[in-house]
C-alpha positions as CSV (number, residue, x, y, z in Angstrom):
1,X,29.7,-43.9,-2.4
2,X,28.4,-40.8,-4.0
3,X,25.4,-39.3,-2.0
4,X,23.1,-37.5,-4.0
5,X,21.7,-34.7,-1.8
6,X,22.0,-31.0,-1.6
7,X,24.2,-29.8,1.2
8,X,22.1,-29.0,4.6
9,X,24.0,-25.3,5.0
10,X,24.9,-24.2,1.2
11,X,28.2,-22.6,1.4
12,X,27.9,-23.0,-2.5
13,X,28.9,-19.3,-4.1
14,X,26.0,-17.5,-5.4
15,X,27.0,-15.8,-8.3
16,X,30.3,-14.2,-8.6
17,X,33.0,-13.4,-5.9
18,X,32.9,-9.8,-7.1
19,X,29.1,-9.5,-7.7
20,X,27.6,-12.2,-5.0
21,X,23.9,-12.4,-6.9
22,X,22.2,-14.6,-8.3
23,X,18.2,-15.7,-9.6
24,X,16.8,-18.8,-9.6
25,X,13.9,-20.5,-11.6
26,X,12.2,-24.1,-10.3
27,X,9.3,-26.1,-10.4
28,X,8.0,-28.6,-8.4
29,X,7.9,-31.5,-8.7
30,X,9.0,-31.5,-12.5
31,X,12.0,-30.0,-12.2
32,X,13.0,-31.1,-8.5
33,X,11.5,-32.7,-6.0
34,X,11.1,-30.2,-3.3
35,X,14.2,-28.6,-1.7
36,X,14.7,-30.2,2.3
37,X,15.2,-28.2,5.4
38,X,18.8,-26.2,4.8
39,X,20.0,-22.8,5.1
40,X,22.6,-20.3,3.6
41,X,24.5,-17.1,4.8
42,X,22.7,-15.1,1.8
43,X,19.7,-13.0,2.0
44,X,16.8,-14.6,-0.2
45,X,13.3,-13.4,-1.9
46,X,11.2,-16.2,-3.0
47,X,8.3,-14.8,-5.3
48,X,5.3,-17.6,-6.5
49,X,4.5,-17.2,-10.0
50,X,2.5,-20.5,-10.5
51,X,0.6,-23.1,-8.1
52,X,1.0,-23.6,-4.6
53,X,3.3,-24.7,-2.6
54,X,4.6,-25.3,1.2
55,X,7.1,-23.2,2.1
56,X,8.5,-23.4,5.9
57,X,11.0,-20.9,7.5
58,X,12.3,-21.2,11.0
59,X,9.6,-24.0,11.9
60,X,6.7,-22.0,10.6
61,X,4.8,-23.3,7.4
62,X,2.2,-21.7,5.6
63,X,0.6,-22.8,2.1
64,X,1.6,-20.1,-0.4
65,X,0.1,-19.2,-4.0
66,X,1.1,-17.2,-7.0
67,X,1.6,-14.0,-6.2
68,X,3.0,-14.6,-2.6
69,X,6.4,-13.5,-1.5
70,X,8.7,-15.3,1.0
71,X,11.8,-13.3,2.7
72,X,14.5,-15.4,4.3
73,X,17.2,-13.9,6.4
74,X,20.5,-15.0,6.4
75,X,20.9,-18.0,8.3
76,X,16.9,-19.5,8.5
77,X,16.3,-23.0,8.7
78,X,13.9,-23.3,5.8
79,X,12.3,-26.2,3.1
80,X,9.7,-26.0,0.1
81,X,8.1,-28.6,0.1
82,X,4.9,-30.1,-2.6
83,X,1.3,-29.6,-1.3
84,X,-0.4,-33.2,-1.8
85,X,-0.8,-33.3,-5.9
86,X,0.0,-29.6,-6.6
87,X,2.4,-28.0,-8.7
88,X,4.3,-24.3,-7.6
89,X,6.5,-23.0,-9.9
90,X,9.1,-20.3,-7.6
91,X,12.1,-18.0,-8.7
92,X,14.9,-17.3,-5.8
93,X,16.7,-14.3,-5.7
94,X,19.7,-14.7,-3.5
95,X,22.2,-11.9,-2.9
96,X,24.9,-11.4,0.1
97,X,25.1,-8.2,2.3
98,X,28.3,-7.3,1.1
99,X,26.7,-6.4,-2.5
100,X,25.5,-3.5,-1.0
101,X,28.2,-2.8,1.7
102,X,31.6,-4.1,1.8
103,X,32.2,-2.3,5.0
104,X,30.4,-4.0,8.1
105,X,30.9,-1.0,10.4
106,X,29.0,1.3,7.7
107,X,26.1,3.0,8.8
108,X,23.8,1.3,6.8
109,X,24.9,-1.9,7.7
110,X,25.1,-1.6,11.2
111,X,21.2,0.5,11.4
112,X,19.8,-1.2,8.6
113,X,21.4,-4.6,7.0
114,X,22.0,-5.8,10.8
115,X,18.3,-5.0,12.0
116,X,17.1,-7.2,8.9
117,X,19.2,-10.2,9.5
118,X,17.7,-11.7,12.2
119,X,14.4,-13.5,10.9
120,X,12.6,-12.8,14.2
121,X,13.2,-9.1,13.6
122,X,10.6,-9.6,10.9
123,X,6.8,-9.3,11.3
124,X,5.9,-11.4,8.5
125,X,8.2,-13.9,6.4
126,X,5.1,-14.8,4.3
127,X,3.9,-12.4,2.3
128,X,0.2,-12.8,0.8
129,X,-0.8,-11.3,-3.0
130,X,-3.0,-9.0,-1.0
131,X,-0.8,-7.4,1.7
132,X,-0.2,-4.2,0.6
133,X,3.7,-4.5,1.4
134,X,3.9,-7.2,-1.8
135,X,2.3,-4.7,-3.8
136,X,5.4,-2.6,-3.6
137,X,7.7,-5.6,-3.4
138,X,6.8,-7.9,-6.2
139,X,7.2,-5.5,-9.0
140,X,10.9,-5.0,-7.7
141,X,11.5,-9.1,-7.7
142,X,9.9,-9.1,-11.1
143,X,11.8,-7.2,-12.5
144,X,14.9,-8.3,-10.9
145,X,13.7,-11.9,-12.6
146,X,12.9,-10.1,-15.8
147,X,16.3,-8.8,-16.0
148,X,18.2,-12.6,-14.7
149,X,20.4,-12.8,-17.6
150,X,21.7,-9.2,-17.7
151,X,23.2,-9.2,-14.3
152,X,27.0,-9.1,-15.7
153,X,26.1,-6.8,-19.2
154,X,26.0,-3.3,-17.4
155,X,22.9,-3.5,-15.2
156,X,24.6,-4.3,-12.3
157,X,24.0,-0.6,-10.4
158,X,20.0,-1.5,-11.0
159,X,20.4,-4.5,-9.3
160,X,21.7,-2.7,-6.4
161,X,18.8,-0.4,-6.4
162,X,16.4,-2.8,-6.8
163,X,17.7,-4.8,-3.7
164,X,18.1,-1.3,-1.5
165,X,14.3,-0.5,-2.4
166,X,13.2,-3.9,-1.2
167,X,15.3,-3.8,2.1
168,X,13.9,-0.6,2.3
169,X,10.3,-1.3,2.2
170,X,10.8,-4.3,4.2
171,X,12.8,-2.3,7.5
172,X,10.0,0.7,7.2
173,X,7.1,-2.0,7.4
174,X,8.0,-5.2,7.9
175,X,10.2,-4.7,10.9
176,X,8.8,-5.4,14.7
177,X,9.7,-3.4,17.6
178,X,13.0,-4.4,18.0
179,X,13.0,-3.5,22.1
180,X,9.3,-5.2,22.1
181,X,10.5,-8.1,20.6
182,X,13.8,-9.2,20.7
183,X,15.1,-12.5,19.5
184,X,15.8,-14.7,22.9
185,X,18.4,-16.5,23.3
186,X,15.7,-19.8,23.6
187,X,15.6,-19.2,19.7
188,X,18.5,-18.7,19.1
189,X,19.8,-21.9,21.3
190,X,17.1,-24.1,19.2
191,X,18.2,-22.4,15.9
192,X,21.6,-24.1,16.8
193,X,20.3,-27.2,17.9
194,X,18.2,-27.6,14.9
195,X,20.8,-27.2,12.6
196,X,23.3,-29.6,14.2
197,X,20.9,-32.2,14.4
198,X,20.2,-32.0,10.6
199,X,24.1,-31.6,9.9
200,X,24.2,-34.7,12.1
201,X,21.9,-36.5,9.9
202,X,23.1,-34.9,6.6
203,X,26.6,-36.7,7.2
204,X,25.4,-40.0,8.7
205,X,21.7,-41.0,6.8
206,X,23.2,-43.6,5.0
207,X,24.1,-45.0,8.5
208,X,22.2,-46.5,11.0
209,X,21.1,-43.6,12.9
210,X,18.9,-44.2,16.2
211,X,16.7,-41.2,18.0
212,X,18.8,-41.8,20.8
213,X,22.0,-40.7,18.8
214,X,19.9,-37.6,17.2
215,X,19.2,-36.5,20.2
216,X,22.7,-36.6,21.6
217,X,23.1,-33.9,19.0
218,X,20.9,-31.8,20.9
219,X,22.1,-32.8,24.4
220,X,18.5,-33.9,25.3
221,X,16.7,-37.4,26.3
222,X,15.0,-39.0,23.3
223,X,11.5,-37.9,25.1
224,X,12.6,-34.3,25.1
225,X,14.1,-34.4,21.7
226,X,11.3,-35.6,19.8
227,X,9.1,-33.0,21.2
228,X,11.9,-30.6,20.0
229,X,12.1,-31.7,16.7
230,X,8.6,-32.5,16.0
231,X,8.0,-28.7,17.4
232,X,10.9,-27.4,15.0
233,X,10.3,-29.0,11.8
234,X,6.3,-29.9,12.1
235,X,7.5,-33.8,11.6
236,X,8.5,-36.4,13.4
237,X,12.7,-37.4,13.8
238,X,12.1,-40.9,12.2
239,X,9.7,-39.6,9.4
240,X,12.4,-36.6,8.6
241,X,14.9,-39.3,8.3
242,X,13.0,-41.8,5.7
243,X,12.1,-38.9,3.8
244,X,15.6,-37.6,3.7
245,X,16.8,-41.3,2.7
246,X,14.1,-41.4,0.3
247,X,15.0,-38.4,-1.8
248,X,18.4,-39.3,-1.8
249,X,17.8,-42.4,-2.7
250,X,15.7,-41.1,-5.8
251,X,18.1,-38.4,-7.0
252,X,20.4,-41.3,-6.9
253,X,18.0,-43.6,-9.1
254,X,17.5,-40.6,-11.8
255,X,21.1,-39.7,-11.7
256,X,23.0,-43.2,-12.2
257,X,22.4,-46.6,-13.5
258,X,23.2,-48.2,-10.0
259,X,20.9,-51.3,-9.3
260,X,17.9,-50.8,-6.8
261,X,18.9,-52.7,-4.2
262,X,22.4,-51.4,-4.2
263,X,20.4,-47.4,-3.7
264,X,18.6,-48.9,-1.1
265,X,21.8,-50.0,0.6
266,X,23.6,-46.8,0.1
267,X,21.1,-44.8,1.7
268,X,20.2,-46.4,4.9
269,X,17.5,-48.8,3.7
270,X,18.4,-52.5,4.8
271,X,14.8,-54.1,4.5
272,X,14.8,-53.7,0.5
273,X,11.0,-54.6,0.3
274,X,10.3,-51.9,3.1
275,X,12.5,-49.4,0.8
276,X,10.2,-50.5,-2.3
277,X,7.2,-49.9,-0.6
278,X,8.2,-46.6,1.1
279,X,9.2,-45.6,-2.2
280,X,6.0,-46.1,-4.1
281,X,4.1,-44.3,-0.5
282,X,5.9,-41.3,-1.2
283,X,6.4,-41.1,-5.2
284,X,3.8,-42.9,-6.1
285,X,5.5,-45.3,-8.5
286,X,8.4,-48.1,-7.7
287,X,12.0,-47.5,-8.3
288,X,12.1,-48.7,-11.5
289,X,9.7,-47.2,-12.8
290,X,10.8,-43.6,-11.6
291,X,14.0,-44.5,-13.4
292,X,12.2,-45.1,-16.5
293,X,10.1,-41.9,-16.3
């Protein structure tokens, strides 16, 4: 069975090997959906040109508009997700440290590209059209997304500049008190917990999957497990799951001609009237008819 979702931790390439870059352009929901909790080993810039839109990183959400800017360390658990009936239109900008230095034990990675990768290290991951940081930040992204299809035709070394000005701005006044604030190893242990569960749930949603099980995951009771999660992710274990069956189950109705009740099947559902109605809760239209639209 083919399972039509997009990986929980992308270890997809970003760009090229040699040039590990790459820009993004989406829209929700016409384009896609929303994009579920995951996370990546690339540095990412999200910049709102259109709408609004909730975007969460490391278990905090926060309604953002056009104009906004969202920075996402390496590593951070983070989702877009639509805002009742609205429409945000986004463009990514994803990039590894080793565009910038190839040598971890440089200076500037070890001062600089270290201090940055740890989202805790960070004020502010939301970024508001007024704070005076985006003023100097979105121009950069803008013209980073202006300039999207000239990455491999000689304006590679701007690139590089662009990105350096924007870490820049972002360690001089963005960055907390490192000794005030340090990361604790309690975030860090439910950073890892987090992501197992969802890797958990990533490989076996198709499955019957209890909250007992889940929460084996974490090594906790199901009591203390659901308060994790729901504290995590802002949702509840069992609604995370139907929604992640849910969207599977429609990329899987848009992306093949396989018979309803067999999608239903394939992803988890085994009540196929429950599956219909949960389906028309969240999409607002029955199976069929999403196929047909």
């Amino acid at each position: 069975m083919t399972q039509y979702r997009e990986p929980i931790h992308e270890t997809v390439s970003h760009g090229k090997k040699t040039f590990p870059y790459a820009v993004y352009h989406a829209r929700i929901p016409e384009w896609l959906l929303g994009f579920p909790l995951h996370w990546h080993d690339e540095f990412e810039i999200i910049l709102v040109t259109y709408g609004q839109g909730l975007f969460t990183v490391n278990s905090r959400t926060s309604l953002c508009h056009t104009g906004d800017v969202i920075i996402i360390p390496p590593g951070s658990i983070h989702s877009i997700e639509r805002n009742q009936n609205d429409y945000v239109e986004y463009f990514n900008i994803l990039f590894s440290f080793s565009l910038l230095e190839e040598n971890p034990e440089s200076h500037c990675f070890r001062n600089f590209l270290t201090l940055i990768s740890e989202s805790t290290c960070l004020k502010n991951c939301f970024l508001t059209q007024e704070n005076p940081l985006t003023a100097k930040i979105a121009p950069l992204a803008k013209d980073l997304i202006d300039h999207r299809d000239e990455k491999y035709s000689g304006y590679e070394l701007m690139i590089k500049s662009r990105l350096y000005e924007i870490l820049h701005h972002l360690i001089k006044e963005n960055l907390s008190d490192e000794k005030a604030s340090p990361q604790s190893e309690r975030e860090k242990e439910n950073a890892r917990k987090l992501k197992k569960v969802l890797s958990y749930t990533k490989e076996h949603f198709a499955e019957k999957i209890s909250v007992s099980e889940a929460a084996s995951q974490c090594s906790l009771s199901e009591s203390r497990f659901m308060t994790f999660f729901k504290n995590q992710t802002g949702t509840s274990y069992v609604q995370y799951l139907n929604d992640y069956r849910l969207e599977a189950a429609a990329a899987q109705i848009q992306n093949s001609h396989t018979p309803v009740t067999d999608v239903a099947l394939q992803n988890g559902f085994e009540n196929i009237s429950y599956f219909i109605r949960s389906f028309k809760k969240k999409f607002g239209c029955t199976p069929l008819s999403y196929r047909k639209q």
